[in-house]
mmCIF file as gemmi writes it, N, C-alpha and C atoms, coordinates in Angstrom:
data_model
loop_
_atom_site.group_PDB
_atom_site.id
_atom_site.type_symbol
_atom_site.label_atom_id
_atom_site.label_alt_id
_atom_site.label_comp_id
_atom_site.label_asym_id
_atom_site.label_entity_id
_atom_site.label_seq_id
_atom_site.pdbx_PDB_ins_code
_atom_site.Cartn_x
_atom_site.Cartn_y
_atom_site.Cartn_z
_atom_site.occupancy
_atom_site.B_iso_or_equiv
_atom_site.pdbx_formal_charge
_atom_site.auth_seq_id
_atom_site.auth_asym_id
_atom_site.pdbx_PDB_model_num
ATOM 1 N N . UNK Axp A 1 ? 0.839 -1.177 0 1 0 ? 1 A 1
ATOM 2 C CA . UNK Axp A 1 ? 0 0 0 1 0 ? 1 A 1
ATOM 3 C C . UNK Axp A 1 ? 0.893 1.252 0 1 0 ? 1 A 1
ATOM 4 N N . UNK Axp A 2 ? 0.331 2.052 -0.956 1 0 ? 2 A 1
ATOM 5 C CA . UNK Axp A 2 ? 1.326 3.242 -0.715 1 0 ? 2 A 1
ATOM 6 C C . UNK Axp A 2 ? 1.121 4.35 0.289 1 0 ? 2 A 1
ATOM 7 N N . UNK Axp A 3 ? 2.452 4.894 0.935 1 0 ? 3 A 1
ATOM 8 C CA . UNK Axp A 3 ? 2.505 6.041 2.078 1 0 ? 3 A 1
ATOM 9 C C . UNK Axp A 3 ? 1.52 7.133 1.698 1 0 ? 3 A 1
ATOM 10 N N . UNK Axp A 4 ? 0.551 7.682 2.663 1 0 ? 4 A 1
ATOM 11 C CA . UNK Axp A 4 ? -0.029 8.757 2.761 1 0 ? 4 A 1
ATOM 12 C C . UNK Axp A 4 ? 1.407 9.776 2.419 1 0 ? 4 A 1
ATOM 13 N N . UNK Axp A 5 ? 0.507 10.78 1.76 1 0 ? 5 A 1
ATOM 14 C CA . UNK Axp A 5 ? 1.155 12.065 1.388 1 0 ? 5 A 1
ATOM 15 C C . UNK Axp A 5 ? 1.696 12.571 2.551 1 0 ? 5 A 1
ATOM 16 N N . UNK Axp A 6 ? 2.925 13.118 2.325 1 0 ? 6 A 1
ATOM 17 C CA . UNK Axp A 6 ? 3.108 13.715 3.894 1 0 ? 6 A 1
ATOM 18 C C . UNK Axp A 6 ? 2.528 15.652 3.147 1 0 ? 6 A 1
ATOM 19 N N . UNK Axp A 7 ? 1.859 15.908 1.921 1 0 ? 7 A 1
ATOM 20 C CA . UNK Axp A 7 ? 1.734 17.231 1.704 1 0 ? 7 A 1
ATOM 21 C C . UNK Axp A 7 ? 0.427 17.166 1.06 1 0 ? 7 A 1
ATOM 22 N N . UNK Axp A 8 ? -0.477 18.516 1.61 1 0 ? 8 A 1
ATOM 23 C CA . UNK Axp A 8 ? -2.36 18.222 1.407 1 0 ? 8 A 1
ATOM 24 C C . UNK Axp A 8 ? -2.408 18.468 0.095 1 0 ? 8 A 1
ATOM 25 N N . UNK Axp A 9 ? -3.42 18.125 -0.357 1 0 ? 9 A 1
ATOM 26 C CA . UNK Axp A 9 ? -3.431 18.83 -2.059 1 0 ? 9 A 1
ATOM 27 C C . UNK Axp A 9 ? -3.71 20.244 -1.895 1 0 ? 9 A 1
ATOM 28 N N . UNK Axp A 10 ? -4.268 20.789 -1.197 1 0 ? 10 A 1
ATOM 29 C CA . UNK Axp A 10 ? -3.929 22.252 -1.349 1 0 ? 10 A 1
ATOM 30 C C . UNK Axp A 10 ? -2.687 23.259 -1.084 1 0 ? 10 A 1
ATOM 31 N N . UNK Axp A 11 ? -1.994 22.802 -0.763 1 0 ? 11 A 1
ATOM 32 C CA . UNK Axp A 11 ? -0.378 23.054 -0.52 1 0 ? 11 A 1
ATOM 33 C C . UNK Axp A 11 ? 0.132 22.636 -1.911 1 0 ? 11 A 1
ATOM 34 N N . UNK Axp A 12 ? -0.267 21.635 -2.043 1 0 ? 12 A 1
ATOM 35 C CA . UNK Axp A 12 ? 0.09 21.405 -3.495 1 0 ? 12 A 1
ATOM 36 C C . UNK Axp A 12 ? -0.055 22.121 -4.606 1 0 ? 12 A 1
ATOM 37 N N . UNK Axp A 13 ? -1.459 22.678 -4.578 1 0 ? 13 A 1
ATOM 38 C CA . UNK Axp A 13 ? -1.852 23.292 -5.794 1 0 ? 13 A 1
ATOM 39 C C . UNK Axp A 13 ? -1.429 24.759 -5.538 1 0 ? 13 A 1
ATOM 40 N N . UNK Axp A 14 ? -1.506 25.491 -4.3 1 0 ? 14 A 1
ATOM 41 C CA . UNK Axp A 14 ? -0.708 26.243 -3.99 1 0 ? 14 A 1
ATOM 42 C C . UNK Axp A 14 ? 0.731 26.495 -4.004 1 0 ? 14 A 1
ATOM 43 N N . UNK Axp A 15 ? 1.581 25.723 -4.049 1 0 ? 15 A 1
ATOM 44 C CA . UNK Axp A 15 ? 3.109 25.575 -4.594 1 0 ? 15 A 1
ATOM 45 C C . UNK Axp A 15 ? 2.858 25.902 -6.306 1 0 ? 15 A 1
ATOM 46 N N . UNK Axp A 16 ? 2.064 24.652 -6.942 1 0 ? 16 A 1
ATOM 47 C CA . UNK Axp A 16 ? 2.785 25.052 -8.496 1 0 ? 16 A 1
ATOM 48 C C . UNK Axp A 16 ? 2.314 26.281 -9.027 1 0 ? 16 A 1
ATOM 49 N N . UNK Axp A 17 ? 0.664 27.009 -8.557 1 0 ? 17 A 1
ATOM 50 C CA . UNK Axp A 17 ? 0.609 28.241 -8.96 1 0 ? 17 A 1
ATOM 51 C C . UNK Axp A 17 ? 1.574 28.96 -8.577 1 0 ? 17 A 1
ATOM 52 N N . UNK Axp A 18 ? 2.322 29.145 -7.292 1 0 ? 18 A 1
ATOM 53 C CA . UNK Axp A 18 ? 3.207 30.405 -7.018 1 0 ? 18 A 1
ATOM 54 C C . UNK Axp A 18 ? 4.327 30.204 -7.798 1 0 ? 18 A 1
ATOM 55 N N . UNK Axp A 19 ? 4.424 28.84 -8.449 1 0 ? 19 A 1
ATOM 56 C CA . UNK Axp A 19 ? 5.568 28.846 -9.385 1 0 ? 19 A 1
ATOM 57 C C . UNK Axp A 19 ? 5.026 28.831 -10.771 1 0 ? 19 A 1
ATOM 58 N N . UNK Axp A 20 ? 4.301 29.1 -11.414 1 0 ? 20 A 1
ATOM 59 C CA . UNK Axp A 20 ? 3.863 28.483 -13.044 1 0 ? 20 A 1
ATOM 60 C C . UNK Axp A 20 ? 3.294 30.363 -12.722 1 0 ? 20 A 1
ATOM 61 N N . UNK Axp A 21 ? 2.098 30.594 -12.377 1 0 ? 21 A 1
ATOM 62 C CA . UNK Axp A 21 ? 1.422 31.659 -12.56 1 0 ? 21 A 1
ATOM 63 C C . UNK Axp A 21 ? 1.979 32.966 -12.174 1 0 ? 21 A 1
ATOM 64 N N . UNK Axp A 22 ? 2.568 32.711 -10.992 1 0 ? 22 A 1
ATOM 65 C CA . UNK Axp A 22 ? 3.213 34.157 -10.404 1 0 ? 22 A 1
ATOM 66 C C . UNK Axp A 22 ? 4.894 34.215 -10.934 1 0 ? 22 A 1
ATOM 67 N N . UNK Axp A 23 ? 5.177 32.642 -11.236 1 0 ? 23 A 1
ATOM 68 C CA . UNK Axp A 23 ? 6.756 33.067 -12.033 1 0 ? 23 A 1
ATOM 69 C C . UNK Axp A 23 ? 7.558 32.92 -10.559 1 0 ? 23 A 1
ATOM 70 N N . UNK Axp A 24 ? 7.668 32.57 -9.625 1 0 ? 24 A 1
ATOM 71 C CA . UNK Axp A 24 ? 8.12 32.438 -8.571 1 0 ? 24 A 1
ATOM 72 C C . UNK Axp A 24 ? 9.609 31.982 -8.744 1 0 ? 24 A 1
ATOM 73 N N . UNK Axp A 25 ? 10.701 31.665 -7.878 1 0 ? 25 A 1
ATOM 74 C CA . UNK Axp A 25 ? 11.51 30.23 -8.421 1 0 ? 25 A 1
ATOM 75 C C . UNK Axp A 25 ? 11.171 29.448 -7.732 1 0 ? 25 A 1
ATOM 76 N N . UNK Axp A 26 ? 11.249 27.691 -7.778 1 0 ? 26 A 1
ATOM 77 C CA . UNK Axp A 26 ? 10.939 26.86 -6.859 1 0 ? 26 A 1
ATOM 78 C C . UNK Axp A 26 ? 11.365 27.115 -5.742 1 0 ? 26 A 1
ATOM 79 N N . UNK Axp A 27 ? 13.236 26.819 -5.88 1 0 ? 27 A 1
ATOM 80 C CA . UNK Axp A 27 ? 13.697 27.317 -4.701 1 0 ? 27 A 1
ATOM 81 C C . UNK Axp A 27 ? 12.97 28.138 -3.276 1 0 ? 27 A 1
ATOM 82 N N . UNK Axp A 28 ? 12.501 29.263 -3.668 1 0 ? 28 A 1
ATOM 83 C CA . UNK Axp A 28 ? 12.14 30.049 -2.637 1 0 ? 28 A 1
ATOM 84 C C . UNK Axp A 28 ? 10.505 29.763 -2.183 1 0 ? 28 A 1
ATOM 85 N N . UNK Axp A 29 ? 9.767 29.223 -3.166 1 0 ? 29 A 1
ATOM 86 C CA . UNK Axp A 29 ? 8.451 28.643 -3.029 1 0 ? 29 A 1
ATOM 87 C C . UNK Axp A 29 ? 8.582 27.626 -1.701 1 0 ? 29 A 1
ATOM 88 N N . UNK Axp A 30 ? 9.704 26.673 -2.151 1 0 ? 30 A 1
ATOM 89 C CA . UNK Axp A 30 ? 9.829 25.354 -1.055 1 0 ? 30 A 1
ATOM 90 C C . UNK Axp A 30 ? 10.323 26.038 -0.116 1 0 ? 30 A 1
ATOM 91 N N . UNK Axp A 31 ? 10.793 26.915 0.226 1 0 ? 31 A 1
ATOM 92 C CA . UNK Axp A 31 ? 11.477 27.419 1.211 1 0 ? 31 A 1
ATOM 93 C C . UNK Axp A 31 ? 10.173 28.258 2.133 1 0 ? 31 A 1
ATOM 94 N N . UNK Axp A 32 ? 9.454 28.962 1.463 1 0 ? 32 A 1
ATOM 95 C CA . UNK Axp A 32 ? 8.696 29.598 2.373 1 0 ? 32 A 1
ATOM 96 C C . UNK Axp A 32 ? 7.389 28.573 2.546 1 0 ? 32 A 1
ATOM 97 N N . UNK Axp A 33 ? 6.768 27.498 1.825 1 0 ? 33 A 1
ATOM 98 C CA . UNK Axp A 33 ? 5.788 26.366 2.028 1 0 ? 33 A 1
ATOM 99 C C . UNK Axp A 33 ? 6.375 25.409 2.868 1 0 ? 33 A 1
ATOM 100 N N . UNK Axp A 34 ? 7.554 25.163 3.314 1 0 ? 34 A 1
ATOM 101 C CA . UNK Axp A 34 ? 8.113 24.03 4.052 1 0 ? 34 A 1
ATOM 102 C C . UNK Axp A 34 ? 8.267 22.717 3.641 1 0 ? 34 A 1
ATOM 103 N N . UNK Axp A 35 ? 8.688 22.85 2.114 1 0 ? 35 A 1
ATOM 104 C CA . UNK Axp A 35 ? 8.504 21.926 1.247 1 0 ? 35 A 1
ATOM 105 C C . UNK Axp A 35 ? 10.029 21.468 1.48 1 0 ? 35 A 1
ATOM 106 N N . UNK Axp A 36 ? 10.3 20.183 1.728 1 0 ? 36 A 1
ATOM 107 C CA . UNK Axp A 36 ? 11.459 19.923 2.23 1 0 ? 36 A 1
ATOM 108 C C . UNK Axp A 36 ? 12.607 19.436 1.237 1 0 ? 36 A 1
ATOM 109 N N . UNK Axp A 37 ? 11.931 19.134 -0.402 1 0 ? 37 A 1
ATOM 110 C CA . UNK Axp A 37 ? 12.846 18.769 -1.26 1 0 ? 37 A 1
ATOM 111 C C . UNK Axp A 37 ? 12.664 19.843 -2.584 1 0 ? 37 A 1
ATOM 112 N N . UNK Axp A 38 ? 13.529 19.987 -3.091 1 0 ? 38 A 1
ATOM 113 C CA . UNK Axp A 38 ? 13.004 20.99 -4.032 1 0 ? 38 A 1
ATOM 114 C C . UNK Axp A 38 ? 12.688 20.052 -5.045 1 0 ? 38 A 1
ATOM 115 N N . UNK Axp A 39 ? 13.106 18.643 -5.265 1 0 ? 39 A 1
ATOM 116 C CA . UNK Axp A 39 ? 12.953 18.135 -6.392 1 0 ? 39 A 1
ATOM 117 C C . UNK Axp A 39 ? 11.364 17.281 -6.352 1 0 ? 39 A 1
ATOM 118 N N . UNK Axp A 40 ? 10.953 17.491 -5.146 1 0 ? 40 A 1
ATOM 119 C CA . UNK Axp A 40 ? 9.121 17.266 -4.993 1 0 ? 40 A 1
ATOM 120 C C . UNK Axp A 40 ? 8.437 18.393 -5.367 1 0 ? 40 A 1
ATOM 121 N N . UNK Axp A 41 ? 9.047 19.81 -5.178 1 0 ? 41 A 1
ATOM 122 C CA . UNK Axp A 41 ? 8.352 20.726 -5.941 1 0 ? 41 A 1
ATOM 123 C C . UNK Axp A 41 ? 8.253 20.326 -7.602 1 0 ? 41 A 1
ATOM 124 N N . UNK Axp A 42 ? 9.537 20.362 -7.7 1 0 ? 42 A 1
ATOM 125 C CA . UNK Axp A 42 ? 9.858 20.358 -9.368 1 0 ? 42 A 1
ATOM 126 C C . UNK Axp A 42 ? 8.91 19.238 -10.235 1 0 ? 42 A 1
ATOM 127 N N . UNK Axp A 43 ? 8.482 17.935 -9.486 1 0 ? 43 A 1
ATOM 128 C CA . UNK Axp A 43 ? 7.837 17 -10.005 1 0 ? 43 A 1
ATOM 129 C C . UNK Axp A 43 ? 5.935 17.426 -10.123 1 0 ? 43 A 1
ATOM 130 N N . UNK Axp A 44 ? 5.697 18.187 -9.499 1 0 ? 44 A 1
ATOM 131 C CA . UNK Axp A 44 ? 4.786 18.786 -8.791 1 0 ? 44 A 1
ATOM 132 C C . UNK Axp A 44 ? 4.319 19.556 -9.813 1 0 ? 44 A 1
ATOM 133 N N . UNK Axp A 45 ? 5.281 20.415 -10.268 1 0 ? 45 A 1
ATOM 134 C CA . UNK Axp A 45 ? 5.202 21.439 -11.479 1 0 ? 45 A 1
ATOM 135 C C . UNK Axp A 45 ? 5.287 20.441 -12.673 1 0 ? 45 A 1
């Protein structure tokens, strides 16, 4: 069975807009969401 998400879908959908719509960089997106890998953002997007 696979692991519960450790991140809600609205955090989620909130990360890739601040990066796709507002032009954000990931970097600083994961940094201020508490997103602990940048390369879970990046997959995300």
């Amino acid at each position: 069975m696979a692991r519960p998400s450790k991140y809600s879908p609205e955090l989620r959908r909130r990360a890739v807009i601040e990066v796709i719509e507002r032009g954000r960089p990931i970097v600083d997106v994961a940094r201020d969401l508490g997103i602990g890998s940048l390369e879970t953002l990046r997959n995300w997007v």
